[in-house]
N, C-alpha and C positions, 0 to 999 in steps of 0.2 A: 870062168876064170876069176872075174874081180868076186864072185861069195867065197871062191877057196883061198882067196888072198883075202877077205873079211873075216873068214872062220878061223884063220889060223892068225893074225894079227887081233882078234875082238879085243882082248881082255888089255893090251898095250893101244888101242883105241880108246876104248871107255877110261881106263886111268890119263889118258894125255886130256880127256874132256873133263874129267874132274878137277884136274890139274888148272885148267885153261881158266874154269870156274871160280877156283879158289885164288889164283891170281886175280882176278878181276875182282874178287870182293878184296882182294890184301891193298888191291891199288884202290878202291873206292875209300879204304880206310874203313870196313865196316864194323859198327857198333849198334847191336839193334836188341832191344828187350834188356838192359845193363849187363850186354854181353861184349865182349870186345877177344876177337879172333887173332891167334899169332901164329904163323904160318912156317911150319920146320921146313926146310927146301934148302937143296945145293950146302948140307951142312951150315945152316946157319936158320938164326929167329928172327923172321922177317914180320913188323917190323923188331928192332932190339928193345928199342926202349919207347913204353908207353905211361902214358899220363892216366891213369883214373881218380875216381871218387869212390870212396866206400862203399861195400855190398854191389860193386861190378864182378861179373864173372868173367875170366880169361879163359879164354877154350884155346890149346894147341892141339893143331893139326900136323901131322906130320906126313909129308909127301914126298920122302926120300925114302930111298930100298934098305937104309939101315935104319935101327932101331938108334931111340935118343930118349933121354930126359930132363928133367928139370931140377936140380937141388939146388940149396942157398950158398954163395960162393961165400961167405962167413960165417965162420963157429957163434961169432957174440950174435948173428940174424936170429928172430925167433925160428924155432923149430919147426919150418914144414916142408913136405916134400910135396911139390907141385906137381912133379910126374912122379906118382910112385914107384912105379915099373917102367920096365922101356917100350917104350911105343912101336910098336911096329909099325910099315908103313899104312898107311891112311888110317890108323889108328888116330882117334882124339883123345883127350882130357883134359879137365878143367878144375878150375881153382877159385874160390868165393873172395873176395880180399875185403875183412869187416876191419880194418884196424889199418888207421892211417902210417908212412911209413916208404920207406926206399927199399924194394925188396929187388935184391941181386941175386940172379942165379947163372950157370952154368951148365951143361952136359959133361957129366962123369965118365961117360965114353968118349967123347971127342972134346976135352977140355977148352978147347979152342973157343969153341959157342959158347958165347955169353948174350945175357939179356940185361935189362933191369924196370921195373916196375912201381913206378909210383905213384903210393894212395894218395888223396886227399882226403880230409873231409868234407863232408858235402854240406 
């Protein structure tokens, strides 16, 4: 009884462990190798707003059943598109940041999610 209640729940197992994972590194605040992880969940960028230094990578992960991205919520921001395409769930991508600066984004699907991102120099 409980393998045909494992075989037919597996795949909403293993994503609630990966989930469980990624919370834990979101709360430990992880930045490891000048990487620093933003974590899509519950329609929003958890956390919104981060501090780096130049030539940090921002990895989004996204762990919600909708698709999201990342663009600059200002015409005058320089031009880049941090999520290029929309993320499907547990899809990642990431973003190099060599150029100090306050860089604001939002999700063009759900306008609501906003982040923001700021360089320093190092």
């Amino acid at each position: 009884m409980i393998k045909k209640i494992f075989a037919k729940y597996k795949k909403y197992i293993i994503f609630s462990s990966i989930l469980i994972i990624f919370i834990i590194l979101l709360i430990t605040g992880l930045s490891v190798n000048n990487t620093k992880i933003i974590i899509i969940n519950n329609y929003n960028f958890e956390p919104n707003e981060i501090e780096i230094t130049e030539g940090v990578r921002v990895v989004w992960v996204n762990l919600d059943i909708e698709p999201h991205n990342a663009n600059p919520e200002n015409d005058n921001q320089e031009k880049i598109s941090l999520i290029p395409r929309n993320a499907g769930p547990l899809q990642t991508f990431s973003y190099k940041f060599t150029e100090k600066g306050e860089y604001r984004y939002y999700c063009t699907i759900h306008p609501y999610m906003k982040g923001k991102i700021t360089v320093y120099s190092k």
